[in-house]
C-alpha positions as CSV (number, residue, x, y, z in Angstrom):
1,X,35.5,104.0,-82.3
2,X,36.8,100.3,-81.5
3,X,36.8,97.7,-84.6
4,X,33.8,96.2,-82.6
5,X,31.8,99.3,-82.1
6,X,32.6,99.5,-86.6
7,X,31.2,96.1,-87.2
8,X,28.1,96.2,-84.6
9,X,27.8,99.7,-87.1
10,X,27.9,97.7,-90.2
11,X,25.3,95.1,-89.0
12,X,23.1,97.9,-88.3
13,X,23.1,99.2,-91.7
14,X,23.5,96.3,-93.7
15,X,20.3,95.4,-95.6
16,X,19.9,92.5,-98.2
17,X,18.1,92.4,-101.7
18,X,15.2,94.5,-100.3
19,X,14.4,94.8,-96.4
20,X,16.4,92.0,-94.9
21,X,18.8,92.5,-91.7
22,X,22.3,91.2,-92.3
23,X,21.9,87.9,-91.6
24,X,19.6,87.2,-94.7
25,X,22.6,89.1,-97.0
26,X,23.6,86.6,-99.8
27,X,26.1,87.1,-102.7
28,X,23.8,87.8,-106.5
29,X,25.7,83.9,-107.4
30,X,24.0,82.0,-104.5
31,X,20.6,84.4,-105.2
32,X,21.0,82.6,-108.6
33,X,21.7,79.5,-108.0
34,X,19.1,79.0,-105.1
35,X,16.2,80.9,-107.2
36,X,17.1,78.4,-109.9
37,X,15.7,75.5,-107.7
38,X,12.4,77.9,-107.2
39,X,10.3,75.9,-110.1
40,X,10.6,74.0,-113.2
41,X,9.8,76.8,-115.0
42,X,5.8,78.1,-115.9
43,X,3.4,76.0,-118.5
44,X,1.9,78.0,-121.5
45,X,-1.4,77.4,-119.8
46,X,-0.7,78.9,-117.0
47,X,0.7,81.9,-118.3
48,X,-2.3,82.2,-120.3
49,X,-4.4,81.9,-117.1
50,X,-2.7,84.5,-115.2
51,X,-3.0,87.0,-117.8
52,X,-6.7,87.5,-117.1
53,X,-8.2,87.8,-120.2
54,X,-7.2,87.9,-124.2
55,X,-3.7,89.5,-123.7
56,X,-3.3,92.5,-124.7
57,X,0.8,91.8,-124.7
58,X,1.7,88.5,-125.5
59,X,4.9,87.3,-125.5
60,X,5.8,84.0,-127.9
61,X,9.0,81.8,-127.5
62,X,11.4,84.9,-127.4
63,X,14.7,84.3,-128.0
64,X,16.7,88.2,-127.3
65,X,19.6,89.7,-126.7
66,X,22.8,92.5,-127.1
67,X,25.2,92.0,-130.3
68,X,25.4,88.2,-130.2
69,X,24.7,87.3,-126.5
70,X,21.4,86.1,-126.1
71,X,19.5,87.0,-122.5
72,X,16.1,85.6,-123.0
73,X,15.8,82.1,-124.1
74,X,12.3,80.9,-125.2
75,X,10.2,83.7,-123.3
76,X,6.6,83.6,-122.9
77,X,4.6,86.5,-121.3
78,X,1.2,87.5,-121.0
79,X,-1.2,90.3,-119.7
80,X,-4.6,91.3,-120.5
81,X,-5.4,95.1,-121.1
82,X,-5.7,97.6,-117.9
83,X,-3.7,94.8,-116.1
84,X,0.0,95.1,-114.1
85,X,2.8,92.7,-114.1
86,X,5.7,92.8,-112.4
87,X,9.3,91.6,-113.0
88,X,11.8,90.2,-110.1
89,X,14.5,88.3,-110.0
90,X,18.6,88.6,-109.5
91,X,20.8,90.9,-111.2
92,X,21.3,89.8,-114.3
93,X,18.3,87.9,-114.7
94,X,16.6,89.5,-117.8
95,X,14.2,91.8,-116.6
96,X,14.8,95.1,-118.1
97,X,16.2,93.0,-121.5
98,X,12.5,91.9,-121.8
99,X,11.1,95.8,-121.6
100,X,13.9,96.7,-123.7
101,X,12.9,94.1,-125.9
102,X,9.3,95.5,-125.8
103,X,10.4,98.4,-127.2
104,X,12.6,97.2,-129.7
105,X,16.7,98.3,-127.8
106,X,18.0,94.2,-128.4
107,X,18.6,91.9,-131.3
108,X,14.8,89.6,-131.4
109,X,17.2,86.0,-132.7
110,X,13.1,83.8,-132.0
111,X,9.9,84.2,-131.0
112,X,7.0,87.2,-131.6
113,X,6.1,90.2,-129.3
114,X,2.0,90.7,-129.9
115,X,0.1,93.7,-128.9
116,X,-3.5,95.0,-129.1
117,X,-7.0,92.8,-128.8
118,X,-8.7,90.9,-131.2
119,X,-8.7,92.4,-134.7
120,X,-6.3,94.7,-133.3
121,X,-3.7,92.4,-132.4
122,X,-0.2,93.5,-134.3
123,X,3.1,92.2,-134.4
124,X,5.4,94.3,-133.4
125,X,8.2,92.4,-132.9
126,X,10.2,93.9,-135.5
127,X,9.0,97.7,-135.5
128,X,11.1,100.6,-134.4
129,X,11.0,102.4,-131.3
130,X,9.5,104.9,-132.7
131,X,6.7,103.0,-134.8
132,X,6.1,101.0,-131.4
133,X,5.6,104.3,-129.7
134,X,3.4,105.8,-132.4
135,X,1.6,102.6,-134.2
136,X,1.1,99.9,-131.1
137,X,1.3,102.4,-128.2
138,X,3.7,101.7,-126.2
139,X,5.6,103.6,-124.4
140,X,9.0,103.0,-122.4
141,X,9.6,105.3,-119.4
142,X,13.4,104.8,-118.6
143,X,15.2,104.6,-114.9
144,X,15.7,108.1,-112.8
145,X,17.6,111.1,-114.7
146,X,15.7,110.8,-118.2
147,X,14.2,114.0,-117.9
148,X,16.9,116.9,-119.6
149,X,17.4,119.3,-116.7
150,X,18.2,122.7,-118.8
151,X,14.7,122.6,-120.4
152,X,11.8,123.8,-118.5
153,X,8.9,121.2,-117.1
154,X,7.0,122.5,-120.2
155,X,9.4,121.8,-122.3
156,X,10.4,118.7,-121.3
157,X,6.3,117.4,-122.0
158,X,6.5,119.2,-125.5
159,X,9.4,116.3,-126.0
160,X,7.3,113.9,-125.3
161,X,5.1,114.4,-128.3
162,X,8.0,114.5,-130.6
163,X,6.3,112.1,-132.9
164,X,3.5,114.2,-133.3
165,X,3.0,115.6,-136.7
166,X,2.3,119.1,-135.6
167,X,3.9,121.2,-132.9
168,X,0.4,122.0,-131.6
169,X,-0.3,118.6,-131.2
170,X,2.1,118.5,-128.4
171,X,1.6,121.4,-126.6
172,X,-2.3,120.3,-126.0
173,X,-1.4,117.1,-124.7
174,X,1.2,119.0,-122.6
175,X,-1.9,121.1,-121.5
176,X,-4.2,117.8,-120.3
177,X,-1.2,116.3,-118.7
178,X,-0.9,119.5,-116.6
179,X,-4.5,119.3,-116.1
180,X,-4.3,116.3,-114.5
181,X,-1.4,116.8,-112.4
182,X,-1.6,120.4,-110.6
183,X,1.8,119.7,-108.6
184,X,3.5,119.5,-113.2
185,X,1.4,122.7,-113.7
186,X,2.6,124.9,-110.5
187,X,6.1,124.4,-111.8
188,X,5.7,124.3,-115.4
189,X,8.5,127.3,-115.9
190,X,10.9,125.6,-113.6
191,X,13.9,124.1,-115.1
192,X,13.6,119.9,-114.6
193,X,17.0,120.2,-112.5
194,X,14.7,122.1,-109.8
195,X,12.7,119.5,-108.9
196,X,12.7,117.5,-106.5
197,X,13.5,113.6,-106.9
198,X,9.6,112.4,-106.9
199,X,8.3,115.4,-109.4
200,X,11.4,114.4,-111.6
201,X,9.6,110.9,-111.8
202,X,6.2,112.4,-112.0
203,X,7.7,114.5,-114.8
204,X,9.2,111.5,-116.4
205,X,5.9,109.3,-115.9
206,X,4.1,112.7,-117.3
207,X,6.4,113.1,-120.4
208,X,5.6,109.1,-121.5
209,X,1.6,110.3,-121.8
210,X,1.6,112.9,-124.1
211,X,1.5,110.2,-126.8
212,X,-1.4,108.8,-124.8
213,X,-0.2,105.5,-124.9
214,X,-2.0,101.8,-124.4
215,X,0.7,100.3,-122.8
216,X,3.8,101.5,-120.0
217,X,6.9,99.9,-119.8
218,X,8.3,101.4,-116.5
219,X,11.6,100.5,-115.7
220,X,13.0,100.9,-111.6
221,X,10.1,103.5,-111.0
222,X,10.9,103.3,-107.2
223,X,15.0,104.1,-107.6
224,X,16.3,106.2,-106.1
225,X,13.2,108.2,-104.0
226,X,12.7,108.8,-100.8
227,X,9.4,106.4,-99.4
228,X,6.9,109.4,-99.6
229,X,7.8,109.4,-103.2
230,X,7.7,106.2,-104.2
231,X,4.3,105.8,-102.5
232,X,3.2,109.1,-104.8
233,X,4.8,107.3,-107.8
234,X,3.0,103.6,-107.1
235,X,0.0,106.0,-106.9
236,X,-0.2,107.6,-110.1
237,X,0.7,104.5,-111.8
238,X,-2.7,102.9,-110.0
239,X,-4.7,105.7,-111.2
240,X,-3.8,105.7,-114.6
241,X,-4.1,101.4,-114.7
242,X,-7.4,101.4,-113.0
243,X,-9.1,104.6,-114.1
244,X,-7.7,105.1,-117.3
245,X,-6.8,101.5,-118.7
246,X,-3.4,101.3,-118.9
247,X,-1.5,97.9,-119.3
248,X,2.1,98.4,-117.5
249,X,4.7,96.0,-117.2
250,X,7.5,97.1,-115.1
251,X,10.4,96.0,-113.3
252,X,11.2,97.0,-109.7
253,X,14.0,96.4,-107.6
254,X,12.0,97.0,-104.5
255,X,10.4,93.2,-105.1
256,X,7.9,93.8,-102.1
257,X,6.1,97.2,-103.4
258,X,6.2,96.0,-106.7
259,X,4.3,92.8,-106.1
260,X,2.0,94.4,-103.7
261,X,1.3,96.8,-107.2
262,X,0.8,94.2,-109.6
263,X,-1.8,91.7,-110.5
264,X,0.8,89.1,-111.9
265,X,4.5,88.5,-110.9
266,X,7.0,86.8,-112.6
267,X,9.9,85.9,-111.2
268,X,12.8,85.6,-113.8
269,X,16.1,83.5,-113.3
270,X,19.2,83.2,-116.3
271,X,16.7,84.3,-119.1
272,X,14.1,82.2,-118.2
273,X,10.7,82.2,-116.1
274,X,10.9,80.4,-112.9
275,X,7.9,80.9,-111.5
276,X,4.6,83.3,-112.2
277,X,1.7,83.8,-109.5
278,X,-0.7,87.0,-109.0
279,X,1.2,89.4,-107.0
280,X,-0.2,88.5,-103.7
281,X,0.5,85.3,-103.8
282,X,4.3,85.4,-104.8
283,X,4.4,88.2,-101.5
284,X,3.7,85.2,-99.6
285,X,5.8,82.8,-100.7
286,X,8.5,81.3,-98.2
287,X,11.4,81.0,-100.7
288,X,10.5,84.2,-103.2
289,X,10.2,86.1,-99.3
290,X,13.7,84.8,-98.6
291,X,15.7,85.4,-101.8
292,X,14.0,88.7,-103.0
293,X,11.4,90.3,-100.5
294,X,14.4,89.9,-97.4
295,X,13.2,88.1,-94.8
């Protein structure tokens, strides 16, 4: 093949952050630098608007990081309960720092993380993991090949209810997670490595509910599937928002599905919030289309 038949190749494959042909490929420094002239950041009031009710989540002045490096600087967020919010930006923007955060994996140096409504309202900001999980409700459900691939699909739910006090305990929420999803139950013997990649994110999805939890930090739920599986996955996560009242925040590399999702994106650039609009809106912004949605 001539050098010109290799680069007409190249240009035919080439995509950019998302969907975009070649010519829309930028380097992750310019994405940066032009989504920092996106806004002026977001008021308070209008992240208290776009939350859609008391918050269930609520995020105050958060100041977080690894070791000593802070990510986040003065971070609000909000989202009322049985709502979606979705997380975009560059690499390196602070996305999944502010679900790890959540969930208690960086150093908190500022600010308060709130969760519950009303009278229920707790600050977690300084619980464990594993009081987060059991006290406040909130689970994390981590990027593709979480699940352990020697154990069974059975098994791998029985995991999930680690924090249980009795054995039991797990094994009948295993049972109404299986209940729910036939496709789990068919294949409940199988070792995890068996699957394929969507029921490995079905599994991993599955595995978060056994602690029937309040809220779902889902991290990259699309990476790595085929499109008929990350339509399934978008699926079950619409279900259990809408008919069972979950509040998920997630962050999703594929910018255009995950805004279509969500009631509230926010776009996040260097640690901060540049801009924040329902989900719908932001799909139809010029410049958030150009630098994240590839076109």
């Amino acid at each position: 093949m001539s050098d010109q038949n290799n680069n007409e190749a190249q240009t035919a494959t080439s995509t950019g952050y998302h969907l975009g042909s070649v010519d829309t490929v930028i380097s992750v420094e310019e994405v940066n630098r032009q989504a920092k002239q996106l806004g002026e950041g977001v008021s308070k009031d209008r992240i208290a608007a776009l939350a859609g009710g008391d918050p269930f989540v609520k995020i105050e002045g958060l100041t977080a990081g690894y070791g000593k490096m802070q990510i986040l600087h003065d971070f609000d967020l909000q989202i009322a309960k049985g709502r979606s919010l979705c997380l975009i930006g560059p690499n390196g923007a602070g996305k999944s720092t502010i679900l790890h955060s959540i969930f208690g994996f960086t150093n908190i140096f500022g600010g308060r993380i709130l969760v519950g409504e009303g009278d229920r309202k707790k600050d977690v900001t300084a619980l464990s993991s594993n009081r987060k999980l059991k006290e406040a409700g909130i689970a994390y459900i981590l990027q593709d090949k979480s699940v352990f691939p020697g154990m069974t699909v059975e098994e791998n739910l029985w995991m999930g209810g680690y924090l249980m006090d009795r054995p039991a305990e797990a094994k009948e929420a295993a049972e109404r997670v299986f209940a729910k999803y036939e496709r789990l139950a068919n294949r409940r013997k199988h070792q995890a490595k068996v699957l394929s990649g969507g029921e490995r994110r079905l599994l991993e999805i599955s595995r978060a509910l056994v602690m029937n939890p309040e809220v779902l930090l889902v991290d990259e739920p699309s990476i790595g599937l085929e499109p008929r599986f990350i339509d399934m996955v978008f699926e079950i996560l619409y279900d259990l928002q809408q008919n069972e009242g979950k509040t998920i925040i997630m962050v999703e590399q594929n910018a255009k599905k995950g805004l279509e999702f969500a009631d509230v994106g926010y776009v996040l650039v260097s640690g901060e919030l540049a801009m924040a609009g329902p989900g719908q809106d932001l799909l139809k912004d010029p410049e958030v289309g150009r630098l994240f949605l590839g076109g």
